[in-house]
LORO-390432 format. One record per residue (C-alpha): residue in three letters; x, y, z. Coordinates in nm, 3 decimals, decimal comma. Layout:
residues N
PT type      xx      yy      zz
PT  Ala       X       Y       Z
...
//
This chain:
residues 295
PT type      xx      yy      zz
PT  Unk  -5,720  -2,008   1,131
PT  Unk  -5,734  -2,206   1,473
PT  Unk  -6,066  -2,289   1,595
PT  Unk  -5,901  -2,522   1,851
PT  Unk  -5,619  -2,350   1,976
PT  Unk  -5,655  -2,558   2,320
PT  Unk  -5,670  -2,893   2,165
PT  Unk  -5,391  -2,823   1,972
PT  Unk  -5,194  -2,739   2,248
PT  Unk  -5,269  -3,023   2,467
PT  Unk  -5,189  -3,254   2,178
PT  Unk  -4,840  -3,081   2,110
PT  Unk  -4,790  -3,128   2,489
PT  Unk  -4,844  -3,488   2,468
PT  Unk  -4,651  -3,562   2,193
PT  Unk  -4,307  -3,314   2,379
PT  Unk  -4,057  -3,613   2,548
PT  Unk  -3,916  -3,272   2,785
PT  Unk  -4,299  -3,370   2,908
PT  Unk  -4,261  -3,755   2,942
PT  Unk  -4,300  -3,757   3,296
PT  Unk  -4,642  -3,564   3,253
PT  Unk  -4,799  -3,777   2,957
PT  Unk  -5,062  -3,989   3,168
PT  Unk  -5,197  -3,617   3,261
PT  Unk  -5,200  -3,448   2,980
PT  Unk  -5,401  -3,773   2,857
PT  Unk  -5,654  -3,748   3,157
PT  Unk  -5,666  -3,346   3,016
PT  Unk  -5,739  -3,428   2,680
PT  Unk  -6,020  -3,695   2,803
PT  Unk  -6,175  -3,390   3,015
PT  Unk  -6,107  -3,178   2,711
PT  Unk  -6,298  -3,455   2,488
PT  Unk  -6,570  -3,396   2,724
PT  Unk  -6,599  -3,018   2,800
PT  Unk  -6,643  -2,964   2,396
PT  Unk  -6,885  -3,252   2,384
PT  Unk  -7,083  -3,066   2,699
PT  Unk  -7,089  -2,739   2,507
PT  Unk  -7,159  -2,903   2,180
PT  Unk  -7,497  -3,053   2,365
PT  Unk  -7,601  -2,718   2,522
PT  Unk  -7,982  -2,628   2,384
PT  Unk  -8,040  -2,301   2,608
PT  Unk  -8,018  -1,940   2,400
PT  Unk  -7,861  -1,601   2,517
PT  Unk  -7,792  -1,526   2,895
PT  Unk  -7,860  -1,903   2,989
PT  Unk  -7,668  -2,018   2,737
PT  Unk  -7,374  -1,797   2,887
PT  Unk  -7,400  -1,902   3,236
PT  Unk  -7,399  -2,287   3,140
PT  Unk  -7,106  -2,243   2,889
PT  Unk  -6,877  -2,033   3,190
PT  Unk  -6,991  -2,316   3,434
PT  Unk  -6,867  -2,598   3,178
PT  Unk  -6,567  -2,346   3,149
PT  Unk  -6,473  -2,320   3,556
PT  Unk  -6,530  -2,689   3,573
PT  Unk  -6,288  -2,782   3,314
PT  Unk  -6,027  -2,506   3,383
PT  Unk  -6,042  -2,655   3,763
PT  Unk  -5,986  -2,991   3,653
PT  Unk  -5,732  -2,911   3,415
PT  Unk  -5,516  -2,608   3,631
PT  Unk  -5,608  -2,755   3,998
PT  Unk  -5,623  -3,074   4,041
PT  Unk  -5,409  -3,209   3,716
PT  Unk  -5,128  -2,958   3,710
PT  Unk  -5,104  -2,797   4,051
PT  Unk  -5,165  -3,113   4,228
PT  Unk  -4,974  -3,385   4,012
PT  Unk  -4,815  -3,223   3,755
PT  Unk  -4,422  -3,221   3,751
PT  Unk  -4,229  -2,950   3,821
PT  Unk  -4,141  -2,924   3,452
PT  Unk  -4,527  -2,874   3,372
PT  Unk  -4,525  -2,640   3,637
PT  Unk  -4,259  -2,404   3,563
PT  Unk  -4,349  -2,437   3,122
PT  Unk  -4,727  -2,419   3,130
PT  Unk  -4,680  -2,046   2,990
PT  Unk  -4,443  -2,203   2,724
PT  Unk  -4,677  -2,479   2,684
PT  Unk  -4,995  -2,236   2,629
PT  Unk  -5,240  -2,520   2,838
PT  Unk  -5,441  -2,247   3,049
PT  Unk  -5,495  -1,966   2,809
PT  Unk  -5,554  -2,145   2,531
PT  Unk  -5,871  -2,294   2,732
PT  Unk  -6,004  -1,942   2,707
PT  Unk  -5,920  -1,888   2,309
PT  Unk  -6,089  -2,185   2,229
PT  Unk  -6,413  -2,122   2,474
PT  Unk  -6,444  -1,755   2,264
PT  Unk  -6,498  -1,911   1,960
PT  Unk  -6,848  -2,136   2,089
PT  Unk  -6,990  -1,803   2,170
PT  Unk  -7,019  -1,708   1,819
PT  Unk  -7,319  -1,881   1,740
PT  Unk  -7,671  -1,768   1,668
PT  Unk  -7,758  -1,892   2,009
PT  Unk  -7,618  -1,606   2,159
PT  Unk  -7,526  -1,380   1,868
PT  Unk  -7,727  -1,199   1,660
PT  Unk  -7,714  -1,108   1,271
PT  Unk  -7,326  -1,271   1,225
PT  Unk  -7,321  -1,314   0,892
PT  Unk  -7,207  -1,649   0,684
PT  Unk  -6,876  -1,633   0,587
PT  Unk  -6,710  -1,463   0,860
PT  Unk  -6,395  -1,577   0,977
PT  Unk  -6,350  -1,606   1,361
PT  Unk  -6,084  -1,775   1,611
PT  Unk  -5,693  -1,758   1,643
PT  Unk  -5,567  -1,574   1,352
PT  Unk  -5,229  -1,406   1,139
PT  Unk  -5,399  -0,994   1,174
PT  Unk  -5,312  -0,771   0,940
PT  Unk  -5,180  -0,467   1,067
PT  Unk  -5,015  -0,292   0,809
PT  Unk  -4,889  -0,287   0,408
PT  Unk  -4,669  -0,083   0,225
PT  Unk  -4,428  -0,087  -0,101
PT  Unk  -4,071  -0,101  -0,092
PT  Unk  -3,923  -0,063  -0,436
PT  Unk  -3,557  -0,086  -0,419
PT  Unk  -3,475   0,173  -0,706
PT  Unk  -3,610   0,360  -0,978
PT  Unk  -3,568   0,049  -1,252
PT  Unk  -3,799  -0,156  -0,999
PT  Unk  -4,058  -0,004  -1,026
PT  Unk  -4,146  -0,154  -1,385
PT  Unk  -4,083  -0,502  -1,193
PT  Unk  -4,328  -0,709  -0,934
PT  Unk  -4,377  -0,491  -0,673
PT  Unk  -4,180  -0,585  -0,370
PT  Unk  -4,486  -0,579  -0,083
PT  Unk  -4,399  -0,550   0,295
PT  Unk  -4,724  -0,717   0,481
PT  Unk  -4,680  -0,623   0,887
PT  Unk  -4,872  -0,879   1,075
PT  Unk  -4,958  -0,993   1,446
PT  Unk  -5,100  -1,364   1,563
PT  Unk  -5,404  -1,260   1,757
PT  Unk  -5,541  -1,460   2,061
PT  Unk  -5,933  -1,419   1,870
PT  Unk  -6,057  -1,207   1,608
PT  Unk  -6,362  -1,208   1,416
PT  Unk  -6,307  -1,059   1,072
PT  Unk  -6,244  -1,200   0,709
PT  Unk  -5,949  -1,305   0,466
PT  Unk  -5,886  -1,057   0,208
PT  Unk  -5,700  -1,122  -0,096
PT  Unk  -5,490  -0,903  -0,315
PT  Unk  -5,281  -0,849  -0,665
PT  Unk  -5,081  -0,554  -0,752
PT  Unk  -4,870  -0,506  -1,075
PT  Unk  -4,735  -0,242  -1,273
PT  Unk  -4,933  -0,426  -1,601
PT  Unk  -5,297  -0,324  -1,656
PT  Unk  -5,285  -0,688  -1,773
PT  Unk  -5,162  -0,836  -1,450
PT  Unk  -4,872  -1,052  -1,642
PT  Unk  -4,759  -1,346  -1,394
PT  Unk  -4,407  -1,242  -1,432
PT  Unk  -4,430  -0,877  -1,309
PT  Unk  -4,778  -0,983  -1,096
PT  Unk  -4,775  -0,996  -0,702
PT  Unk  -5,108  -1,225  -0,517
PT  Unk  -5,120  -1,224  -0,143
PT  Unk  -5,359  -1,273   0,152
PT  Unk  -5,399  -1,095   0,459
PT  Unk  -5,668  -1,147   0,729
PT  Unk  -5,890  -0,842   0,822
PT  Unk  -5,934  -0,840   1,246
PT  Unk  -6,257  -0,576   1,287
PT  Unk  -6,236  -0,723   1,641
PT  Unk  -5,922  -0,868   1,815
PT  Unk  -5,880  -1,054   2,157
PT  Unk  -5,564  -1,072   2,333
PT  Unk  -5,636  -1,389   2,596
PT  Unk  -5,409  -1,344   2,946
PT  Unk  -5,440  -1,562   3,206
PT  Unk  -5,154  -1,300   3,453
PT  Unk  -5,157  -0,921   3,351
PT  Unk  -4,897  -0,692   3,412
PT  Unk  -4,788  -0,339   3,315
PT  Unk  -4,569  -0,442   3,077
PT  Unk  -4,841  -0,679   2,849
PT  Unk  -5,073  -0,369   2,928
PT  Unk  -4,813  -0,173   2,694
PT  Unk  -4,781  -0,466   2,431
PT  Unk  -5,167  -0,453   2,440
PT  Unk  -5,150  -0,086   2,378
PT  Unk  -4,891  -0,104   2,115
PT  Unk  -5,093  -0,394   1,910
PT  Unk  -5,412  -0,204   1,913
PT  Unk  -5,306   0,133   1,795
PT  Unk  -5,113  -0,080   1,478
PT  Unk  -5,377  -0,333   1,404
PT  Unk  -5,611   0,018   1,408
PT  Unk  -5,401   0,202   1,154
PT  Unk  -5,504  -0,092   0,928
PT  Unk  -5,839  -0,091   1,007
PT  Unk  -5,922   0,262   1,226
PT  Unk  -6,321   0,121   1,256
PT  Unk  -6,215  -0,227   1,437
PT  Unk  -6,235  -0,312   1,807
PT  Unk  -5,933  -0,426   2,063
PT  Unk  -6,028  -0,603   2,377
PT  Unk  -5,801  -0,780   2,675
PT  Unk  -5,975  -1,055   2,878
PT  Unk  -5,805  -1,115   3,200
PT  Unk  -5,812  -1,372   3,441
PT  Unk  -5,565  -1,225   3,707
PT  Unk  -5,438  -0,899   3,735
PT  Unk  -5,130  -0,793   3,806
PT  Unk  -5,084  -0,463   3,807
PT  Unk  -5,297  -0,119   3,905
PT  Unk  -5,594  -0,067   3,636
PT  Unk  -5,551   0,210   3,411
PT  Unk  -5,764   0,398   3,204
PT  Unk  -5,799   0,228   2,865
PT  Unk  -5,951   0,626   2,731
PT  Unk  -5,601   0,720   2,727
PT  Unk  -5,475   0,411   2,463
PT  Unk  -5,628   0,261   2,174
PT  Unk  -5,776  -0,062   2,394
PT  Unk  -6,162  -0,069   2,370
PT  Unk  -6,151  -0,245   2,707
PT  Unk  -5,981  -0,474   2,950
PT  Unk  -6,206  -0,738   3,111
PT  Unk  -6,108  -0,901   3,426
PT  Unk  -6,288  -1,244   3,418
PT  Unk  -6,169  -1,349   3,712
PT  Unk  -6,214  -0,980   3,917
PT  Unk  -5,912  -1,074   4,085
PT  Unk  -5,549  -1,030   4,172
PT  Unk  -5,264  -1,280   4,099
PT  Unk  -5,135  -1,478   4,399
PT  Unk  -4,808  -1,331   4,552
PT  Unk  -4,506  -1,532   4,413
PT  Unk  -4,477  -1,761   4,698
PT  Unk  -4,840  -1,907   4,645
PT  Unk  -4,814  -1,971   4,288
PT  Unk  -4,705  -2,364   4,286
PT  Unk  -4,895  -2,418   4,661
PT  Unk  -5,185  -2,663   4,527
PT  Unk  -5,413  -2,548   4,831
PT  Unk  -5,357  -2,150   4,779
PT  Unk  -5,439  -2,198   4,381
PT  Unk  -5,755  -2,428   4,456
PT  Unk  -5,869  -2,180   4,700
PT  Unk  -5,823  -1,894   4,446
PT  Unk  -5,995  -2,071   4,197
PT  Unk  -6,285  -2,173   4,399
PT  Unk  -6,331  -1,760   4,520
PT  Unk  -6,278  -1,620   4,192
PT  Unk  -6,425  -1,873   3,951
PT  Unk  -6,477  -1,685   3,581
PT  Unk  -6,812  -1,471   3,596
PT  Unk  -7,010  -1,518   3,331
PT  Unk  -7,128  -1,179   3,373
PT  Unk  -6,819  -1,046   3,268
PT  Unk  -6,862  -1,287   2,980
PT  Unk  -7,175  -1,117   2,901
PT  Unk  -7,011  -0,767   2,905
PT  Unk  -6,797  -0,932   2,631
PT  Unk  -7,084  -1,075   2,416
PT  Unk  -7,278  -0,745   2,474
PT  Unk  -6,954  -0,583   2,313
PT  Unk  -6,945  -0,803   2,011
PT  Unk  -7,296  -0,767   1,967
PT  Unk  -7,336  -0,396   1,959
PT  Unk  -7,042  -0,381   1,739
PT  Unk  -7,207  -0,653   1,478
PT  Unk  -7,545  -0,417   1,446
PT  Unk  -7,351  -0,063   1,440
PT  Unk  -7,339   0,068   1,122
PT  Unk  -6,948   0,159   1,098
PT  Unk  -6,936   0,413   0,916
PT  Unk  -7,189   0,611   0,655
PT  Unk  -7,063   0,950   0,506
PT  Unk  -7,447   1,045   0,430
PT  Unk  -7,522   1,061   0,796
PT  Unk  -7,316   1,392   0,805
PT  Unk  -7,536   1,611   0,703
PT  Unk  -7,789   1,482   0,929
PT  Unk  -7,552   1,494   1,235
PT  Unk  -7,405   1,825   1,128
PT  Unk  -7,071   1,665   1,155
PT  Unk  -6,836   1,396   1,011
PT  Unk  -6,847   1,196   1,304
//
């Protein structure tokens, strides 16, 4: 589990010699950085204002950070590997994981499991002959790194002995996502389809959980999530990428940021999301009669 995805990041990026040239501003990031989570660790306001004060700490830092330290002094190195070097997005993984607090969310029980996690998607057997199957069973565990999840580690032992004998005994973890979060800060058709792919596999796991995309710049033409197994795709940004000739202008991406800073009403569409899905009762056979229907 990474509850500081971002931190990480910036840390790994200080310690790379490809970004030597770069070090003095990744250590003026990871002063701001030291300073953002101290802001958000101060914040004493609940629900909605809570929100709006955590996405104006988040626009301020994410300005500071993609404006004026990369855009404007950053080499052309840090330029050209920030989506190798994870520095923007991983601002937004690590910002999802202070909204899960019982200032803004309700009834999230102890013990959950939240942040950057290894999802389980799938498991199966795959004995490799008839003899084998009086041996440890040979388990094939499909997983997927997830940008955010909330959910919880489950743990497992198979055998072929009722008496679970160490030599013929197989243990294993897997996480459990019941709500996943791909983080993009540019998205295109193509991640659209990885998206789509992800959620209808981490669903035949788990058919009850949730799959969400949060956007900061789109690049491509919306398209209706109904038809694919995304819940939703939020645009946090509600706004287009810059054309390709704008991209490394420091004026053009300070003026983008500054018109389409992250809403924090889209971040409330999000938390409204989470929250519904927390007090739903997923699923209760004994309703069925009452509905007149299994579902």
């Amino acid at each position: 589990m990474a509850l500081t995805p971002h931190k990480e990041k910036l840390l790994a990026a200080i310690a790379n010699p490809k970004a030597n040239d770069d070090k003095e501003i990744l250590e003026k990031a990871y002063e701001a950085y030291e300073k953002w989570v101290g802001d958000l660790n101060k914040l004493s306001s609940k629900r909605d204002k809570r929100i709006e004060e955590m996405t104006s700490l988040l626009n301020e830092y994410k300005d500071y950070l993609e404006v004026e330290l990369i855009a404007n002094h950053g080499s052309p190195f840090n330029k050209r590997q920030k989506g190798q070097l994870k520095l923007d997005n991983s601002v937004l993984e690590e910002f999802l994981t202070f909204l899960m607090h019982p200032d803004i969310l309700d009834n999230l029980p102890d013990g959950i499991e939240t942040g950057s996690q290894t999802a389980f998607m799938s498991l199966s057997f795959r004995p490799t002959n008839i003899d084998s199957l009086n041996d440890k069973p040979e388990i094939v565990l499909k997983q997927k790194d997830q940008d955010f999840t909330i959910g919880k580690s489950i743990y497992y032992k198979f055998s072929p002995d009722d008496s679970f004998k160490n030599n013929v005994t197989k243990n294993g973890k897997m996480f459990l996502a019941v709500l996943a979060a791909e983080v993009k800060v540019n998205y295109d058709k193509t991640m659209f389809q990885e998206c789509s792919g992800t959620a209808s596999r981490l669903k035949q796991g788990c058919p009850l959980s949730k799959y969400y995309a949060l956007v900061e710049y789109l690049d491509m033409q919306p398209e209706d999530v109904r038809l694919t197994d995304i819940d939703n795709v939020f645009l946090l940004r509600k706004a287009k990428r810059l054309p390709y000739e704008k991209r490394n202008i420091y004026a053009e991406v300070k003026k983008q940021h500054k018109d389409f800073p992250i809403s924090s009403d889209i971040i409330k569409l999000f938390v409204k999301e989470i929250q519904n899905f927390i007090n739903a009762t997923w699923y209760d056979p004994n309703e069925a009669l009452q509905r007149g229907s299994f579902s």
